[in-house]
NUVEX-753174 format. One record per residue (C-alpha): residue number from 1; residue in three letters; x, y, z. Coordinates in steps of 0.02 Angstrom, whole numbers, plus 50000, padded with zeros to 5 digits. Layout:
<kebas>
 seq type    px    py    pz
 NUM  ala     X     Y     Z
...
</kebas>
This chain:
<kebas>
 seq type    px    py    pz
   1  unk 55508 48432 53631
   2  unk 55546 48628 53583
   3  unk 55436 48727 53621
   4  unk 55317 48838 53516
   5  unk 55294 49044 53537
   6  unk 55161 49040 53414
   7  unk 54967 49093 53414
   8  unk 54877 48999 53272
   9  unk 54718 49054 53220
  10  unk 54600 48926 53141
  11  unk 54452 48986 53027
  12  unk 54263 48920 53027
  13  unk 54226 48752 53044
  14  unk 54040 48727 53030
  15  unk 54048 48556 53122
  16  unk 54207 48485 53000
  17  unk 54267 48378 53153
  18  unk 54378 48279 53049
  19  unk 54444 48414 52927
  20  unk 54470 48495 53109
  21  unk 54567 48354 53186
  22  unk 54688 48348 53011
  23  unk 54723 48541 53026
  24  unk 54751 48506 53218
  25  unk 54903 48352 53138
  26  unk 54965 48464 53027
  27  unk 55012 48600 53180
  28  unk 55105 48450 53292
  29  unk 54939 48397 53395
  30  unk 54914 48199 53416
  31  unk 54793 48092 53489
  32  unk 54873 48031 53662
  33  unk 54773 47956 53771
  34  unk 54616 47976 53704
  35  unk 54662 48178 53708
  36  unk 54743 48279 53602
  37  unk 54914 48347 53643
  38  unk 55006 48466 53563
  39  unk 55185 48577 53528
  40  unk 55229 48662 53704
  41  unk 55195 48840 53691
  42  unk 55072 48842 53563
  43  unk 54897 48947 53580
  44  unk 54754 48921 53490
  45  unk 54639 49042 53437
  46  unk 54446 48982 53341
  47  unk 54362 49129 53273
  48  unk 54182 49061 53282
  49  unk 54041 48959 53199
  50  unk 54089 48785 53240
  51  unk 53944 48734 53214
  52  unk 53804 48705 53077
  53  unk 53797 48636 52874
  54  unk 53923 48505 52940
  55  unk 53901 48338 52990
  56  unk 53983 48336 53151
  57  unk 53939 48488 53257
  58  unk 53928 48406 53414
  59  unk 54113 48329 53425
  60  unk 54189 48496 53329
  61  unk 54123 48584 53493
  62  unk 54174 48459 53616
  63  unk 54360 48446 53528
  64  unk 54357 48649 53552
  65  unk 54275 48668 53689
  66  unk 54412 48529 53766
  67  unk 54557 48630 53739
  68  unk 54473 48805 53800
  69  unk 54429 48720 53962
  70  unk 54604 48643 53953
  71  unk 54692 48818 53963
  72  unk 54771 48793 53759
  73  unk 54629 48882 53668
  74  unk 54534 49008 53658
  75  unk 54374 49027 53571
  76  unk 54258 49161 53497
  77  unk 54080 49183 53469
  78  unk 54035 49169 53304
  79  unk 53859 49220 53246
  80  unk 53803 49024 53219
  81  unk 53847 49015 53393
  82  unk 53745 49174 53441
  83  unk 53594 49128 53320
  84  unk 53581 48935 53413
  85  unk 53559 49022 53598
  86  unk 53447 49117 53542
  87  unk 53362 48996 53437
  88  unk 53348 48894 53585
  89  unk 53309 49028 53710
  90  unk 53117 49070 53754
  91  unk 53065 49262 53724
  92  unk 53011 49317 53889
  93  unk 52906 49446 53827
  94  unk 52820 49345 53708
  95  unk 52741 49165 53754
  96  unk 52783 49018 53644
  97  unk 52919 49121 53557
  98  unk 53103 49102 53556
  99  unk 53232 49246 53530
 100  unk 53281 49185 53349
 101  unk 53111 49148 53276
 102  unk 53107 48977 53224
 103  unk 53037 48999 53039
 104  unk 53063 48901 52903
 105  unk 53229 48965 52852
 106  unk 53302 48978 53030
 107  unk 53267 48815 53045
 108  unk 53360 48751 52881
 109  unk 53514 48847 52933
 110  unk 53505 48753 53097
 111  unk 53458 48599 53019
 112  unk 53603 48528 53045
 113  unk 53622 48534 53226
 114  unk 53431 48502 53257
 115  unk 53455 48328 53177
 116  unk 53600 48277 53295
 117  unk 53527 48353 53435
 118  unk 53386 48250 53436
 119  unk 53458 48113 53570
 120  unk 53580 48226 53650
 121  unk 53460 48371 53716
 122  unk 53565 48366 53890
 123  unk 53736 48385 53807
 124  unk 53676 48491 53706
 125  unk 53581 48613 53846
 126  unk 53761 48606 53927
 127  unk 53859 48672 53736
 128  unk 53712 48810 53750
 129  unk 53764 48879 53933
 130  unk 53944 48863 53872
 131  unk 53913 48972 53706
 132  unk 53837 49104 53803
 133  unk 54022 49134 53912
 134  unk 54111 49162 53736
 135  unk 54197 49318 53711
 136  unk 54142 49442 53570
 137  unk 54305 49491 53550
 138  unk 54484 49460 53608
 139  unk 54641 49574 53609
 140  unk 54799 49477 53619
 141  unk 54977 49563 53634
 142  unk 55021 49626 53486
 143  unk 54870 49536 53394
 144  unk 54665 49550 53384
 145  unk 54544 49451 53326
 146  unk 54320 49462 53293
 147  unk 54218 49332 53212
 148  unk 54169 49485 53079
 149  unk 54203 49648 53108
 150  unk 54340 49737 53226
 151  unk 54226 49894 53270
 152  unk 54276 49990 53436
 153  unk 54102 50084 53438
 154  unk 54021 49919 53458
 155  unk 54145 49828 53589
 156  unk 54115 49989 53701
 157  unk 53929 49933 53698
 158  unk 53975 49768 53801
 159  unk 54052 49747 53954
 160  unk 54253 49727 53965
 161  unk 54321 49597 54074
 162  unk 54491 49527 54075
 163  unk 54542 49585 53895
 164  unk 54379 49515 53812
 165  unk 54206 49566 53791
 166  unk 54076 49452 53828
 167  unk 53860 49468 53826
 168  unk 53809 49492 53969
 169  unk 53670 49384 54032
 170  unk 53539 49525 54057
 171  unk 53581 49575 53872
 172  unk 53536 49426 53765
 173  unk 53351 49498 53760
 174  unk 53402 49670 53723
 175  unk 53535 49587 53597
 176  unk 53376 49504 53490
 177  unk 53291 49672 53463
 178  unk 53296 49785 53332
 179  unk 53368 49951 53384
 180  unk 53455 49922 53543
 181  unk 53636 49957 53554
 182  unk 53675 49765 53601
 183  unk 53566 49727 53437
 184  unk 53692 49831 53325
 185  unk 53847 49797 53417
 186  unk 53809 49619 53388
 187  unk 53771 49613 53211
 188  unk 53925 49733 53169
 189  unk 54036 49618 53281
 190  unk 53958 49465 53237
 191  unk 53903 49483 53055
 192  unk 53984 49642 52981
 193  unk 53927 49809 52932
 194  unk 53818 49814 52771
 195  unk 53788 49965 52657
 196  unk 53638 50017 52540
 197  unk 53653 49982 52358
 198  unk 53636 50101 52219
 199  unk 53454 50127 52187
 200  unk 53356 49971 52117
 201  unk 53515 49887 52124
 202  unk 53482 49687 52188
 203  unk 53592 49551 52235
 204  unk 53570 49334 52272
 205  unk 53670 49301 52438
 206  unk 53746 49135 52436
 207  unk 53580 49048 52507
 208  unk 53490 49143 52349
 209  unk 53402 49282 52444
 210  unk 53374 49433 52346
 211  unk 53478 49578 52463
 212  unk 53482 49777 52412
 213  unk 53611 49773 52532
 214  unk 53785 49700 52542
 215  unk 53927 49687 52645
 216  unk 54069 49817 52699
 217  unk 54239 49771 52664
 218  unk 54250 49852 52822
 219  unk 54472 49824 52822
 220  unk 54498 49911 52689
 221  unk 54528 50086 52763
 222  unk 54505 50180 52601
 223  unk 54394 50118 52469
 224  unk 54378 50210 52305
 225  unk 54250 50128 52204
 226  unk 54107 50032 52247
 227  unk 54194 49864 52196
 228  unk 54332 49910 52355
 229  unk 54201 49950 52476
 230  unk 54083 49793 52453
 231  unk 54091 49631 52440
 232  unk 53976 49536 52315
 233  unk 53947 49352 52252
 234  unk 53968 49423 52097
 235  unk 53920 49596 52011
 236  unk 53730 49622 52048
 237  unk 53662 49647 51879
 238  unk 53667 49816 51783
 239  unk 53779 49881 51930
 240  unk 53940 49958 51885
 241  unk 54054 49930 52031
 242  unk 54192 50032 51960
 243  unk 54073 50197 52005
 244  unk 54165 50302 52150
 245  unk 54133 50274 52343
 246  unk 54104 50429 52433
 247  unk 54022 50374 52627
 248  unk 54115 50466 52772
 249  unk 54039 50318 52895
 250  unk 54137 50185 52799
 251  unk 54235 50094 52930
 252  unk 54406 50069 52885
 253  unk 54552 49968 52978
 254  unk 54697 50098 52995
 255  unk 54862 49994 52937
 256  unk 54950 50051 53070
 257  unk 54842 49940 53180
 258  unk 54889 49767 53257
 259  unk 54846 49603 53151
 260  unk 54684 49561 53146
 261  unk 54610 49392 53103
 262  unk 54430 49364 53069
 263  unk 54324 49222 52985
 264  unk 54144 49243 52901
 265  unk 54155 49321 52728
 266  unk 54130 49136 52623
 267  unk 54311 49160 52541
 268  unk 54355 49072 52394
 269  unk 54503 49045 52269
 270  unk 54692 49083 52333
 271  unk 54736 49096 52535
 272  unk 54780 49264 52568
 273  unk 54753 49401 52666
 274  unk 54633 49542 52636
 275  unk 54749 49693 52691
 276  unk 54928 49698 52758
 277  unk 54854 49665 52944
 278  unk 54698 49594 52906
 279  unk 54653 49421 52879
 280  unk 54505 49327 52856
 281  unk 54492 49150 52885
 282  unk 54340 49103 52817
 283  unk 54358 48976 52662
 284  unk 54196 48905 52631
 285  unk 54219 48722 52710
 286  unk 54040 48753 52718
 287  unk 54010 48755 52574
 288  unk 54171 48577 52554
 289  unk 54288 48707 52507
 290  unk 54452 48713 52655
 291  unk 54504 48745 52829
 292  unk 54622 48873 52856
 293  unk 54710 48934 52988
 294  unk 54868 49055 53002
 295  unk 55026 49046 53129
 296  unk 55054 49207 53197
 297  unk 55239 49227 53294
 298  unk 55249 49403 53324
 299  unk 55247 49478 53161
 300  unk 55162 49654 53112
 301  unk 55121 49621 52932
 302  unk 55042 49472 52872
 303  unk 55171 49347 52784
 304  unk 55113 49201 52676
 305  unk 55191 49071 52720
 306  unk 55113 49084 52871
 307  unk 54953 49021 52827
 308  unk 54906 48837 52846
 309  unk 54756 48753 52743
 310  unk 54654 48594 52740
 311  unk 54534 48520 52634
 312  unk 54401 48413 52700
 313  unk 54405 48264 52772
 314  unk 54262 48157 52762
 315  unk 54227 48049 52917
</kebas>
């Protein structure tokens, strides 16, 4: 068989197993064995959340996890992964707490996972230990990729090892409190940068929480209106999003820059990319929308046909 010089980055999966396994037939891998084997040459890259809202977390991270261990994958932390260790993890400062508080809406975005976990504690103890050795961050050759947010101020906050920055394992505490530099380097690298509305200016998030806050389209390096700079589900009511955008702190992604491939952001509607060298990956299948992943070979500028999609598959 020829071999393959490409790096394919695959999007969220939020516990899809199947949709995963169809996106995985679709790029030459087959079931042989019991194991999946795939094109020579070919690297896989996940960009985080595998897990939770779908129905199959367990097996989506034991497919991944498989091919990491295996030497053809690699795989990020995304902040699903981040939020379940420390979900899971006692607060040593503070008896009978966790990290992640474990309040009523924590708890429904875990729900998921919670129910299959229920009979599988020790595999799933074992999934835990291996979340906590993802990388934050990886810098290929010619390539990069983040779960949210490229941000160099924040991957100097962790350690660098090998390429990739990881969490430490003294810095998971210091990572779950408010004002620490591993908090904020987390949440930027993790979950994105977020800027203030307009005064008395409110938003519903997707889960139908009322923000004054929304996300920075952090790739685009010059935003001129508040509509370029900020991604909504929606206008927020009364807003005009056409106003300019004038914040010296915005963080752009200088086009000059290597790819970048990230998931996240709940995309809908046509697979494309975001900038010329920036691409997020992130099409809802939480939400049943698709799987997407794109097959880089070297390029500088992001090329369409490149992209690969896959609705989902129900078991």
């Amino acid at each position: 068989m020829e071999e393959s010089n490409e790096t394919v980055f695959i999007g969220d999966i939020h516990g899809h197993a199947p949709t995963l396994l169809a996106l995985l037939d679709q790029l030459g891998w087959k079931t042989r064995d019991r194991r999946l084997a795939g094109p020579g040459g070919q690297k896989l890259v996940f960009v985080g959340d595998l897990i939770d809202r779908g129905p199959e977390n367990l097996r989506t991270v034991e497919i991944v996890r498989d091919l990491v261990e295996r030497g053809d994958a690699l795989c990020l932390m995304g902040n699903h992964e981040f939020n379940a260790v420390q979900f899971h993890t006692p607060d040593p400062e503070n008896p009978g707490e966790t990290l992640r508080r474990q309040t009523e809406k924590n708890r429904r975005q875990h729900q998921a996972v919670l129910d299959e976990i229920e009979h599988r504690s020790g595999d799933w103890a074992d999934m835990l230990a291996w979340f906590r050795t993802l990388p934050l961050a990886v810098e290929g050759q010619g390539w990069r990729c983040v779960h949210a947010c490229w941000h160099p101020a924040s991957l100097e906050v962790l350690e660098e090892r090998d390429g990739a920055w990881f969490l430490a394992e003294g810095r998971w505490t210091d990572s779950a409190r408010w004002g620490n530099a591993e908090y904020t380097a987390v949440e930027t690298l993790l979950k994105g940068p977020e800027g203030k509305l307009p005064e008395g200016a409110t938003f519903q998030d997707k889960d139908g929480t009322e923000r004054d806050q929304a996300r920075l389209r952090w790739w685009n390096p010059a935003p001129a209106t508040l509509g370029e700079a900020m991604l909504f589900q929606g206008a927020p009511e009364g807003l005009d999003i056409g106003v300019p955008y004038e914040r010296p702190e915005h963080t752009g992604y200088p086009e000059s820059a290597p790819p970048v491939y990230f998931g996240h952001y709940w995309r809908s509607g046509p697979v494309e990319p975001v900038g010329p060298n920036a691409v997020c990956l992130d099409y809802s299948i939480g939400k049943g929308d698709r799987l997407v992943g794109y097959r880089w070979c070297g390029e500088g500028r992001i090329q369409l046909a490149r992209f690969i999609s896959q609705s989902v598959v129900n078991a």
